[in-house]
Structure formats: structure tokens, C-alpha cells
N, C-alpha and C positions, 0 to 999 in steps of 0.2 A: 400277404398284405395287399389289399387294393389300391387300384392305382392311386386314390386322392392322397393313399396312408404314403406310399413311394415318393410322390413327388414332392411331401411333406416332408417326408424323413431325407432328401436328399439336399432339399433348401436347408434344413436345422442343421443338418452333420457339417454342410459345407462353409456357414455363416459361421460354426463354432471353431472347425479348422482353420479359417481364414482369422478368425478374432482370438485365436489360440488364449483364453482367458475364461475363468468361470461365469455361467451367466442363470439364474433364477428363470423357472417356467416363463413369468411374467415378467422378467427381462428378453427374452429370447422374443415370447409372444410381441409385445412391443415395440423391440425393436426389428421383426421382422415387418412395422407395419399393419399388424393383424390380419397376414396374408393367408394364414390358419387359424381355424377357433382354437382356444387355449385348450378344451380338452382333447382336441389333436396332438396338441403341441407336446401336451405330456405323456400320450400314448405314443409318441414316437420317440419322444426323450427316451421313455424307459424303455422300450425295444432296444434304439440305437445300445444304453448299456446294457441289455443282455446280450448284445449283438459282440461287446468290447469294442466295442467302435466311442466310446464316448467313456469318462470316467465318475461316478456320482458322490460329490463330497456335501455332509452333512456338516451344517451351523449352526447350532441349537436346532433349532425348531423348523429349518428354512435349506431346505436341496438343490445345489447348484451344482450343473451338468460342464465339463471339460472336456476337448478333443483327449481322447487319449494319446499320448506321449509316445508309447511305444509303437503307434503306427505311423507317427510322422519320421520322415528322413532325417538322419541324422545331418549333422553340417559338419563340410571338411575343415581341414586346417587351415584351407586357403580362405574359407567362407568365415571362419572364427577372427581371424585376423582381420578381414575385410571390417566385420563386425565392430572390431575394439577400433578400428583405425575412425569408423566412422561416428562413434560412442565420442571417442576423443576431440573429432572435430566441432559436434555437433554441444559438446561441453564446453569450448573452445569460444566459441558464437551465444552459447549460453551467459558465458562471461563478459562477452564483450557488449552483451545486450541489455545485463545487467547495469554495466558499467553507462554504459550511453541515456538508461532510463535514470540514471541517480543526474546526469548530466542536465536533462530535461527540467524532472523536477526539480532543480535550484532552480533553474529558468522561471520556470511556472513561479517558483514562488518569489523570484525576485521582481518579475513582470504585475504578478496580484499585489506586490508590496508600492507598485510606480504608479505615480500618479495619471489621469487619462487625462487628456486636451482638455475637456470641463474645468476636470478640478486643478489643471494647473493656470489654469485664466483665472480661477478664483483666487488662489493661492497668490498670484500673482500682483491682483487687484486688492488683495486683501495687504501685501505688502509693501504695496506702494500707499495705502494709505497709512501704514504705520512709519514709513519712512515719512512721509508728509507729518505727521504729526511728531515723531523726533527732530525733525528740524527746523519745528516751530518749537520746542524747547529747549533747542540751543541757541538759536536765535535770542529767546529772552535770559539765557544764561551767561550769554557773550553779552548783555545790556545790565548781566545783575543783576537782573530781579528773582524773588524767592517764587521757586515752582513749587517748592514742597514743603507743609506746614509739620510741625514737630508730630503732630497728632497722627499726620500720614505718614511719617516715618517711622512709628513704632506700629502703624497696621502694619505696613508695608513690611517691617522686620518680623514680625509675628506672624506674619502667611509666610514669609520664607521657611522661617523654622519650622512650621508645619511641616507647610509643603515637604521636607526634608526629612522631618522625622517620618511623616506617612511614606515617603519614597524608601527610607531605611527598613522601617516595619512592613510594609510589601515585599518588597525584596527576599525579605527572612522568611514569609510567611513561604513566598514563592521555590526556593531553594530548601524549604522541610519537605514540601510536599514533594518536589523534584527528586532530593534524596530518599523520600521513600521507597518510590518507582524502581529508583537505580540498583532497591537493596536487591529486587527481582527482575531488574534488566541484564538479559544474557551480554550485551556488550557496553562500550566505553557512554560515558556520559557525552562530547561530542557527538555520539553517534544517534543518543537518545534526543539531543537538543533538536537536530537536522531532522530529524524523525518528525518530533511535530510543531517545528517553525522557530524553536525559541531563539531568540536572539539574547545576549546579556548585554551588560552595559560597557566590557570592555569591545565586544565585536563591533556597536553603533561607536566608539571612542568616548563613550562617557564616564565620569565618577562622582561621585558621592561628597558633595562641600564639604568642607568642615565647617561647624558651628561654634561657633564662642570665640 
């Protein structure tokens, strides 16, 4: 083997031992950087297996090259325990990490649910002058005089009832499709809500007038 083939074939063995996992000519090629041309790369592949130095596992149509097993060290008892002990911890911090990002995201969503400085001046200005203008209809209420003619009494009752029925018929529409979901959601319907923001109307403290 000339030397370009050696120093090729010692870079491929030692990247595959160190990433102890199967990897494609043009996996290996690539991620060496393209520090060898690919038909290097596969003339040393297959050497290294006829060498037994490498193992060749076929996937349909596509050949990925693995340290061979039997010439790596085995690991002691003390190294296997090390192994689980650190499995376990690293599971451990997995969970807690998990835990901490679920913590976050309520954040996030409760912070995109908050009003900014802007809209709460708006908000603000917007309800001081609704407050100004209820207390110039108490004023003329505490004087008796009539604010509301019978004709805007029954708009006024007839956009509630709407309003109400459309709040009702939403609601239903919203809760079919939600149980559809659930018929192929792996877990609990709270867990599906939190998922993608939904709130109901018992969480905000609201419910449903009754009419008539």
C-alpha cells in the first residue's frame, strides 16, 4: 500500500474506532472534511475489511463500514458500572431539563399573553374614557332621565343573545375538533391544551349566561 493509501487508511480506521458507529463511503468522505478523494476513501474502506480491521454491513442498496467489535477492549466491571452510574445521572439532568424547559415555556407563553408598556397606555386610555362616559350615564340616571329607548333595548337584548349563541356554537365547534385530536393524542387532554396554548373558559374564570 503506498504511503498516500497508509496515511489514508490510518486517518479512516482511527475516525471509525473513535465514532465506534456505522458510517457510508460519503459519510466517512465528508465528514473527514474531504481530506481524501472518495475513490481513496473506498479503496481503503474495503482493504481495512479485508484487513478485519473494519466490519461491512449492507442496507438495501447502500454499504456502511463499522470498527470491528472484536478488536476493540473489552470493558471491565468497574468500567461498566462507571458506565450505568453515569447513564443514570446524565438521565437524571435529562429530566430535570426537561422539567425546567416546560417551566420556561408557560413563561414564554404567559409573558406573549401580557400586555407591553404601549398597549397597556392604550388600554389604559381606552378605559378611562369608558369610565368617563359611564359616569356621565349615571349622572343622568341619578337625574332620571331615560338613556335608553325601548328600541335600543331590544338591539341591545338581540346582540346579547347572539353574541351568546355564537359564544355557545364556537365553543362546540372548538371542543369537536379538539376531541378529535385527542382520539390520537398519546396523552391526557390538559397535556394536549398546554401543548398548543389553549385556555378554556373555566381557566380565564368564565361561563356561559343563561338566556331566557
Amino acid at each position: 500500500m503506498a504511503k498516500k493509501e497508509e496515511a489514508a487508511a490510518e486517518t479512516v480506521l482511527q475516525y471509525l474506532v473513535d465514532q465506534n458507529r456505522p458510517y457510508s463511503t460519503q459519510d466517512v468522505f465528508m465528514n473527514l472534511h474531504k481530506q481524501h478523494g472518495k475513490p481513496l476513501v473506498q479503496r481503503v474502506l474495503d482493504q481495512l475489511v479485508a484487513e478485519g480491521k473494519l466490519k461491512e454491513k449492507i442496507n438495501g442498496k447502500q454499504k456502511c463500514y463499522v470498527a470491528n467489535q472484536e478488536n476493540l477492549p473489552a470493558a471491565s466491571e468497574e468500567e461498566l458500572r462507571k458506565l450505568d452510574n453515569e447513564c443514570e445521572q446524565l438521565s437524571e439532568e435529562f429530566t430535570k431539563k426537561q422539567e425546567n424547559l416546560k417551566l420556561l415555556e408557560s413563561k414564554v407563553r404567559k409573558l406573549n399573553s401580557s400586555l407591553t408598556t404601549q398597549e397597556a397606555s392604550e388600554k389604559l386610555a381606552s378605559l378611562n374614557s369608558e369610565n368617563e362616559q359611564l359616569q356621565a350615564r349615571l349622572n343622568l340616571l341619578e337625574n332620571q332621565q331615560v338613556l335608553v329607548t325601548e328600541e335600543e333595548k331590544n338591539r341591545i337584548n338581540k346582540e346579547w343573545t347572539d353574541a351568546i349563541g355564537n359564544w355557545k356554537k364556537r365553543k362546540r365547534m372548538c371542543m369537536n375538533a379538539l376531541d378529535s385530536v385527542l382520539e390520537s393524542w398519546p396523552k391526557s387532554k390538559k397535556d394536549l391544551f398546554e401543548k398548543i396554548g389553549i385556555e378554556t373558559d373555566e381557566d380565564v374564570g368564565a361561563s356561559l349566561p343563561k338566556i331566557g
